[in-house]
Each structure stands twice: as C-alpha cells, then as structure tokens.
ZAMARGU-4260 file (C-alpha; in steps of 0.2 Angstrom, whole numbers, plus 5000, padded with zeros to 4 digits):
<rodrens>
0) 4744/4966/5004 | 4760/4958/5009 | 4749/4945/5022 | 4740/4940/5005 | 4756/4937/4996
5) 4764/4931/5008 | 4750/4918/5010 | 4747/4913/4991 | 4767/4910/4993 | 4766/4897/5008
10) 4749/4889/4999 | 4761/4887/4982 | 4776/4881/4994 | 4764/4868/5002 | 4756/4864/4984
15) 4772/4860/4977 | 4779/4851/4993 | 4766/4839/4993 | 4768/4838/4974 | 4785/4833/4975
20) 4779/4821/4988 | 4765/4812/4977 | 4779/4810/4964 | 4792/4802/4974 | 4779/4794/4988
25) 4765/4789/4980 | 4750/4783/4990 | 4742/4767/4987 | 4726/4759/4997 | 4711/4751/4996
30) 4692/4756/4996 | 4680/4743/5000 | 4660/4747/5002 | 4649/4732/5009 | 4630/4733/5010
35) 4622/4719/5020 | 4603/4718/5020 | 4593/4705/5031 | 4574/4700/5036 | 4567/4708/5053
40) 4561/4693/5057 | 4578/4682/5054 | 4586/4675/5070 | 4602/4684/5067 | 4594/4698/5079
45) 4597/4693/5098 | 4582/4689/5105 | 4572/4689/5090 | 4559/4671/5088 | 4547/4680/5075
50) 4543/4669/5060 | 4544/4675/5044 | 4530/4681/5033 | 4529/4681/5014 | 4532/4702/5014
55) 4543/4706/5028 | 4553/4724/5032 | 4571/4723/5032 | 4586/4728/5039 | 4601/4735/5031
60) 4619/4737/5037 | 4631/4748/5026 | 4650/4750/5029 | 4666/4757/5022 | 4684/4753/5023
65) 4695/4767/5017 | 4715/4758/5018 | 4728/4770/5014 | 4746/4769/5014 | 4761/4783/5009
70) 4779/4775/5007 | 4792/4789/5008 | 4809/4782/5010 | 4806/4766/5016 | 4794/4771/5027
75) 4776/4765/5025 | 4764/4776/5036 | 4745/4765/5033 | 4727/4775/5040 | 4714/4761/5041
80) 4697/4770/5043 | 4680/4761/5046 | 4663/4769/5041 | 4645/4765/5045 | 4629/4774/5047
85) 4635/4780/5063 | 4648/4788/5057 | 4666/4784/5058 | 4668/4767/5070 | 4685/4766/5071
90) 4703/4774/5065 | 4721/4765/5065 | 4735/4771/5061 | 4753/4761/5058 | 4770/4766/5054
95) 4782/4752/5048 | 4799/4752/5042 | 4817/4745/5043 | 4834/4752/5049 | 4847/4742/5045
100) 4845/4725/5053 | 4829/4732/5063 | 4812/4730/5059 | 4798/4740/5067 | 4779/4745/5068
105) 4770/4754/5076 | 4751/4756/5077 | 4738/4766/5084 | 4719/4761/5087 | 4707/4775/5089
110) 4688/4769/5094 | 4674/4767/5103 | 4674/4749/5115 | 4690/4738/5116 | 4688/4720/5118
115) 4699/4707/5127 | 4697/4688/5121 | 4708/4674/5125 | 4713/4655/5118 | 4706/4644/5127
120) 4705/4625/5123 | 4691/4614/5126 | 4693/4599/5140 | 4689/4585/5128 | 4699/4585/5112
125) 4710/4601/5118 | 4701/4612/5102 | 4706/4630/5102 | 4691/4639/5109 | 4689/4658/5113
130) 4682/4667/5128 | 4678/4686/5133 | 4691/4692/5146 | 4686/4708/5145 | 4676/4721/5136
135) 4672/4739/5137 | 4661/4751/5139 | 4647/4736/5138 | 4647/4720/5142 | 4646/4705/5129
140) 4642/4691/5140 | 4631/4686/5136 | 4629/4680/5124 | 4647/4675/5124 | 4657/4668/5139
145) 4667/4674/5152 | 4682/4667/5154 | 4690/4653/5154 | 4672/4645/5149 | 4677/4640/5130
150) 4664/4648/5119 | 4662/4639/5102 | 4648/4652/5095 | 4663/4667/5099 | 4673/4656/5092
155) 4663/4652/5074 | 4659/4669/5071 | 4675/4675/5070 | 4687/4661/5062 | 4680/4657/5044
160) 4682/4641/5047 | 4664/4636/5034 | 4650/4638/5051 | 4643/4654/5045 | 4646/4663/5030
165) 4655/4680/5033 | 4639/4690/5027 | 4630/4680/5041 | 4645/4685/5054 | 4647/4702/5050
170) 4627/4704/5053 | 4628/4694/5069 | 4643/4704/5077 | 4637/4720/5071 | 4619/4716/5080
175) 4627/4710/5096 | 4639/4724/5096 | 4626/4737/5094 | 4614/4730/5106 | 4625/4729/5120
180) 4628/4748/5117 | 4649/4746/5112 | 4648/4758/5098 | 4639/4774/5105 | 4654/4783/5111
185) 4667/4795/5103 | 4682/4789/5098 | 4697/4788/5109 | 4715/4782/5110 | 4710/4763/5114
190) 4725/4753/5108 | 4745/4755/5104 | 4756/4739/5098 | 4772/4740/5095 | 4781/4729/5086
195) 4803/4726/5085 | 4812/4713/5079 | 4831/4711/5074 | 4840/4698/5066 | 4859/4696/5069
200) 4870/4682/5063 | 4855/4671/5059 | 4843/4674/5075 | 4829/4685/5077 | 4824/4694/5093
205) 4807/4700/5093 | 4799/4711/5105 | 4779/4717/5105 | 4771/4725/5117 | 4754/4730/5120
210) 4744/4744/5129 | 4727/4743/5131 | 4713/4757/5141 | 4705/4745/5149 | 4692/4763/5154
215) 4689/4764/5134 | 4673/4771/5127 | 4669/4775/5147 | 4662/4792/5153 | 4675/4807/5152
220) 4676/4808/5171 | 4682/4789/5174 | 4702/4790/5176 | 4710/4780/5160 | 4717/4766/5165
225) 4731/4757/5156 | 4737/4740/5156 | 4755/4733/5149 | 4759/4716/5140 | 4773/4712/5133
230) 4779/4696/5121 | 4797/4694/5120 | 4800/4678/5103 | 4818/4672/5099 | 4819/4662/5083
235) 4834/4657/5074 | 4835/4639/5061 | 4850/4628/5062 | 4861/4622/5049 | 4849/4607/5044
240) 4835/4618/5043 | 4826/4615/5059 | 4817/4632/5066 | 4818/4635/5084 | 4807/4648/5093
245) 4804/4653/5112 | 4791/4666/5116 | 4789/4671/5135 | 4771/4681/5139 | 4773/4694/5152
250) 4756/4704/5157 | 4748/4696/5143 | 4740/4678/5134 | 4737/4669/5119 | 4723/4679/5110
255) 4715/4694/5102 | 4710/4710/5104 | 4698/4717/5094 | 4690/4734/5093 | 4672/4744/5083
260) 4662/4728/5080 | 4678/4716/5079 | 4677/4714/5061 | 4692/4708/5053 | 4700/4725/5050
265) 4697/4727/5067 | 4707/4714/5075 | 4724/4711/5081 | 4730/4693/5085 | 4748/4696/5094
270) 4739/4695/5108 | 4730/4701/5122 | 4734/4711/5141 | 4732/4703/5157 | 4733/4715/5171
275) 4748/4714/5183 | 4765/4715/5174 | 4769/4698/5177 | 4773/4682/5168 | 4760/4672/5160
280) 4765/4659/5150 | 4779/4651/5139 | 4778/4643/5122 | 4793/4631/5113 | 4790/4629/5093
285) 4802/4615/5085 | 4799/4614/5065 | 4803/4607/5050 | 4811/4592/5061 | 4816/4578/5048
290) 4820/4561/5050 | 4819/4547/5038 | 4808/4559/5025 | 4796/4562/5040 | 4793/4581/5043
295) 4790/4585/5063 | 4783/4600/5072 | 4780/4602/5089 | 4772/4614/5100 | 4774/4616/5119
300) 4765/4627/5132 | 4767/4633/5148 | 4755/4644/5159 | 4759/4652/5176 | 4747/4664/5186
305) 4733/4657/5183 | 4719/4656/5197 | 4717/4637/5198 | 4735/4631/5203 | 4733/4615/5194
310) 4732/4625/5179 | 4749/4632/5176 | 4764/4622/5173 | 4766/4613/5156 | 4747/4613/5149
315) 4748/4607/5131 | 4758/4597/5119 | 4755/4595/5100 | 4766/4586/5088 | 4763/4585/5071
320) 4770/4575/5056 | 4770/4575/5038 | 4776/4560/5027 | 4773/4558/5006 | 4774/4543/4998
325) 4780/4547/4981 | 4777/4530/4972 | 4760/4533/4976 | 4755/4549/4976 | 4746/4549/4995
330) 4750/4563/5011 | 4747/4557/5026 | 4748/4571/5039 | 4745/4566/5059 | 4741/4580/5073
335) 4743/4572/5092 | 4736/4583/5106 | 4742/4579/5123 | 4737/4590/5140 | 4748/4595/5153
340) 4753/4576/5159 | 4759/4572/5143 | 4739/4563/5144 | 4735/4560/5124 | 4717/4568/5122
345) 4715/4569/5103 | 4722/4563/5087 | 4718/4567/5070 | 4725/4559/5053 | 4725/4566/5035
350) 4727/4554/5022 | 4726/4563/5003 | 4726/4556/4988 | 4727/4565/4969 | 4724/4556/4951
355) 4723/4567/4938 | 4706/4579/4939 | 4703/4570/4955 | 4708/4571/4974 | 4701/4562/4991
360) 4706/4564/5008 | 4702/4553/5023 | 4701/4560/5040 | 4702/4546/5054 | 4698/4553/5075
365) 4705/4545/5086 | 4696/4549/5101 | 4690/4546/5120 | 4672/4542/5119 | 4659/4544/5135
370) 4665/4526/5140 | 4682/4532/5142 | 4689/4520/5132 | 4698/4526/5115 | 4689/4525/5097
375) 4694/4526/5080 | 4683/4533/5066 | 4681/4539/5049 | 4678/4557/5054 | 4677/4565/5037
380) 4679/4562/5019 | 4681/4574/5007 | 4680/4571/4988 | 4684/4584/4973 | 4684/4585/4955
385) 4696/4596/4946 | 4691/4597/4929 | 4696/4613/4919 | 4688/4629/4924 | 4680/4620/4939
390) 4681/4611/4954 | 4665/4600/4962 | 4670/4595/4980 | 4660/4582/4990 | 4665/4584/5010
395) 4655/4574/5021 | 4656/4572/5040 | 4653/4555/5045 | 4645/4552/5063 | 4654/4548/5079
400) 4651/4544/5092 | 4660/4560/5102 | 4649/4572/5089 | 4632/4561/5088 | 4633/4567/5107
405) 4637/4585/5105 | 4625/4586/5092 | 4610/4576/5095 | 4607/4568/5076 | 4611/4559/5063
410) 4605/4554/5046 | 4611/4538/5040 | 4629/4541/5047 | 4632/4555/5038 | 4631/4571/5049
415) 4633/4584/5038 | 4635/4583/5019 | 4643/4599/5011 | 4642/4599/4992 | 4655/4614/4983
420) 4655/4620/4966 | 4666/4633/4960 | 4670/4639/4942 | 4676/4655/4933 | 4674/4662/4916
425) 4687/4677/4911 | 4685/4688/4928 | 4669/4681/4933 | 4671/4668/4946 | 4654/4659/4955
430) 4656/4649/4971 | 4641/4639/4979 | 4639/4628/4995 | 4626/4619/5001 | 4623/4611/5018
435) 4612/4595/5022 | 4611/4588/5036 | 4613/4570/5028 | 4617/4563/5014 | 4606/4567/4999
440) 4592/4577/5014 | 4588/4589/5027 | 4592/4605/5017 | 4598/4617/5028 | 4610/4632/5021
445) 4615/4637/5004 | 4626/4651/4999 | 4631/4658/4982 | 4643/4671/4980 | 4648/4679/4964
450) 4661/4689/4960 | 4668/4699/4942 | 4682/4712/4942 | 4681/4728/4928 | 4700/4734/4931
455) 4705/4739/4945 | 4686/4737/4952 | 4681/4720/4961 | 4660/4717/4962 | 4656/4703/4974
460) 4635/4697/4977 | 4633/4686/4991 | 4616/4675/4995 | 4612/4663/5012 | 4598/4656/5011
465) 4591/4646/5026 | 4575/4634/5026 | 4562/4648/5033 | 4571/4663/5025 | 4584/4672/5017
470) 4596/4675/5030 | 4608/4687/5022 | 4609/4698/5003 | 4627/4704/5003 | 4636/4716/4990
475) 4653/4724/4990 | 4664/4735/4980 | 4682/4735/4982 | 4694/4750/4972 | 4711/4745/4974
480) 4724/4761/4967
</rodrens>
C-alpha cells in the first residue's frame, strides 16, 4: 500500500513539476508533413530511360519534420526530428544560450550516413562548385564527384538557385541517397558541433568546432573513428564602420556536412573535417569599406595542405562594389574574381533600374572566352512589373559565348527565357515559372505552386511539369505552435 502511494505521490510531484515547467517554459516548434509523388517512368530515378505511357504507376515519397524547442531561463534546448516511411531518419538535438558576454550552442546529429562536401571553384570563372569528400556507409560517386572535381549537378540540387524546383530535388536526393544504401542503418551518434563566441569591447572571438565518425552507419564491429576540425573567426568593426574578420581553418575546409538524405534540415554549413589536426586554410573579410559614396567588400583566401603544391598559398580574391546614383534612380553593383596570382578570371556587373510599378536589371560578363582573349556581353536581362497584388518578371539569359559552349544551343540569342508571375489574394498566394529554352519557344519546364494559410496552418501544392511528363506533384502541411 505504501509503494502505491508513495508512487501516485511521485506521479502528482512529476505532473505538477512539469506543469510548472509548461507555464514558465513553454514549448514552441514546427510540424511540417510533405508528400511527393512522381511517375516510374520519370528520369528523376538513377538509371531509369523508360518513356512514359498515357497510365503509368507511381511513386510516393512521404516525410515529416517535427521542430521542437523549450526555453527555460534563457536556455533554448531545440529536437529536430526527421520522419519517412522507414521510420525515423534522423534526430538533432541543440542547446543554445547566453552567459553574460558568451554565446554558445551546442548540437547533436544522431543518423544513419554522414556526408563530407567541400567548396570548390570552378577553373574558368572561379564559380563556387561542390564535391564529395567523403561519405558513409555508401558511396555517392557516382553520380556525384570526388574531390576536388567541381560538381555542378551536387551543386544545383542543393542550393535553390531556380535549376530544379525543390520538389524535384528533394525526389532526386532521396532516390540517390536510398539507392546507394545510405539510409539502411540504425541511427548513431554521427555528428557534434559546438559553437562559442564572446564579444568584448567591440570584438567577437569565435570558436566552432566539429566532430565527425567518419565509421557512421558502418557495421557495429568497425572501431568508430573520429575526426576533429576546428574554425577559429575574430570580427570586430572600426569606428567608421568597416567590419574586419579573420577566420583560420584547422582540420577542416570551406563546406558542408550533411546527413539522412541531406535535405535542408539536414545540413550544416560551418563547415566540414579534413582528417589530421592541421591547418587548412585562412580567409580575410573587409566590409562596408566607403569611399567617395562607393561601398567595397573584399574576400581573401588562403589554402595550405593541400596535395597539389601549387594549390596552397593565396588562391582567391573577390572584390565587390556597390554605388547608387540618387538623381537617377540606377544600382550598379560590380563582383571581380581573381585567382591566386591576383590573375582576373570573371567579372560581373549589375546595373538596376526602378520607375514606379516597374524595374530592369542588366547584367554585363566580362569573360575569357576559348580564344583567350577577354569578352564583354549582355549576359542577362531581367524585367518586372510590380503592379498591386502582383508582380510579372521577364529574365532572360542572353547567349555568350563561354555558355553557347558549355551548352551546346541557342535560340535566336536568347538561351533561356524565364517568365514569372506571382500574385496573392488574402492568404492565398500563387506563383508560376515557366522555362523556354528561347524567346517565345522550346517549352521545357513549368511549375506552379500554391499556397493558403487557415491560422496557424500553412497548405502549400506544388506542380512540375516537363515536356514528356509530370515530373513532380508535391503537397505540404506546416503547424507552427
């Protein structure tokens, strides 16, 4: 009798703990249930070439994001949880808070593959690029590269940067991933980043370091095997304004590290581990330099270690300015690339122009072409009408020479034509692209995605449709509390 008091006493104890807790703490968070349905017979499956008939099976992809987060004196503890038909794929947890003048956070990735990608740019024009330094327990090249091959595919499907629509992604990297068996084992300890930074008399000192299993999602039997990096910033911004920052790499690069099927809840970009505690590279950012109304920012890399010895020392160089002509209205922004040798490889300018409901932007290359010899081009040209409730936007990319090469075709000089319309009405909003390759022909893409909120409750319906098929029907719920 007294062991069945004694435990409806600790039961009301805990209740009322945990009550109190609720009221003072309470626990906000996300939940966010996407269902992805595709053709068997679309291309997004590797290896797949059969053509689509009028009636054709399909294939569904479901998964859930649960986002919790409980704030109890300053202290946010966050669960991230990913769900999909084999269960749970991945679980990270992070605790985040300030003492004082220090900040910290602290986060642990639980699942079953770990993935190692790096920034890498491309030898032409110095584009950032990614490649697959490592991954675990399968192996993802191909179809992606090994390093330090630039891989532009890698690089599109993650970076939403308008190549494929995210539905499309998703289904592509969840494919891939699966194929190449990365999400078949039990979840393990794959991932810890920590995360410190104080700020004293105007300078920030950071610290982050990473710790990867590079044996992750391996049998039980293999040893784990854990490799350090650490990324040591300071910051600090002078009386005129200027923001100074020097970050030195040691045991680790400029990428990401991804995890489950490296979805974007699934991702860390403060970088990645390079095995061997030693230094890797060095990076110098100067902003908000200005000078006669002209705003300048620069970036400056260095590499060392590296296998090729040409390849460390000073690699990169990037400058960028910003200038508005008030009277007129017009933003001209110019990006310069320059490689180790202080060599100018690329050059892009943005000029802008807004008048009332309407805006154009210009963007001229400046380029070396096959010849060797440099070229200046109308690369793209981007027009859009604002009126109320709705914005119509015109991009087209113009051909040059550097991407009729890379590409093969051309329409009438325009490469690709891009026509956007978006519009909303109350909590209804309705965006659509379509793609041509040309100026008013070559359909090749359209998606529509439309969205409407009840409360708290977001509904989003996504459609991509290709010229054979329907590439991807996408729905999502989202519960924010």
């Amino acid at each position: 009798m007294f062991r069945k008091l004694l435990g409806l006493a600790l039961v009301a104890v805990l209740a009322g703990a945990f009550s109190t807790v609720a009221n003072a703490a309470p626990v906000a968070g996300s939940f966010t249930v996407d269902i992805v349905i595709t053709p068997q017979c679309a291309d997004l499956i590797p290896g797949n070439n059969t053509a689509c008939d009028k009636v054709d099976d399909l294939l569904v992809k479901f998964e859930a994001d649960l986002i919790l987060t409980l704030s109890v004196s300053g202290l946010d503890i966050s669960s991230t949880t990913v769900f999909t038909f084999k269960g749970v794929e991945s679980q990270a947890f992070t605790i985040a808070g300030t003492v004082g003048a220090l900040t910290f956070k602290d986060t642990f990735v639980f699942a079953p593959d770990l993935v190692e990608i790096e920034f890498v740019r491309t030898t032409g024009t110095l584009s950032t690029r990614y490649c697959v330094n490592f991954s675990t327990p399968g192996d993802l090249t191909l179809p992606f590269l090994d390093c330090p091959t630039p891989d532009a595919f890698l690089f599109f499907l993650l970076e939403d940067v308008g190549v494929y629509h995210p539905a499309v992604a998703n289904l592509k990297l969840g494919f891939i991933f699966d194929f190449v068996g990365m999400l078949d084992s039990p979840l393990t300890l794959c991932k810890k980043i920590v995360d410190l930074s104080i700020n004293i008399a105007g300078l920030t000192i950071g610290t982050r370091a990473l710790f990867a299993q590079m044996t992750c999602g391996q049998d039980s039997t293999v040893p784990a095997d854990w490799e350090t990096g650490v990324v040591l910033a300071l910051e600090g911004q002078t009386v005129s304004g200027i923001t100074l920052r020097s970050e030195t790499w040691i045991g680790a690069r400029q990428g990401l590290e991804c995890w489950g099927e490296c979805k974007p809840a699934e991702r860390n970009y403060g970088g990645k581990v390079v095995p061997g505690f030693a230094s890797q590279e060095e990076k110098l950012f100067i902003r908000n330099l200005v000078f006669a109304g002209i705003t300048t920012n620069i970036r400056v890399e260095w590499k060392f270690g590296q296998a090729v010895a040409a390849a460390n020392g000073l690699t990169y160089v990037e400058i960028n300015t910003r200038y508005k002509l008030q009277p007129f209205g017009l933003s001209i922004s110019n990006t310069l690339r320059m490689n180790g040798n202080l060599d100018p490889r690329f050059d892009f300018l943005i000029t802008s122009y807004k008048y009332g409901d309407m805006s154009v932007t210009a963007i001229f290359l400046y380029y070396l072409a096959s010849t060797n010899t440099w070229e200046a081009q109308l690369g793209e040209f981007i027009t859009e009408f604002d009126p109320p409730g709705a914005t119509i936007t015109s991009d087209l990319t113009l051909c040059t020479e550097r991407l009729f090469i890379s590409f093969g075709f051309c329409t009438a000089g325009v490469l690709e034509h891009d026509i956007y319309v978006s519009a909303a009405v109350g909590s209804l909003t309705f965006d659509l692209r379509m793609i041509l390759f040309g100026l008013f022909s070559g359909f090749s893409e359209l998606w529509v995605d439309l969205g409407w909120k009840v409360g708290s409750v977001n509904f989003k319906t996504s459609l991509v449709v290709a010229t054979d098929f329907v590439e991807a029907l996408a729905f999502q719920i989202s519960v924010r509390f």
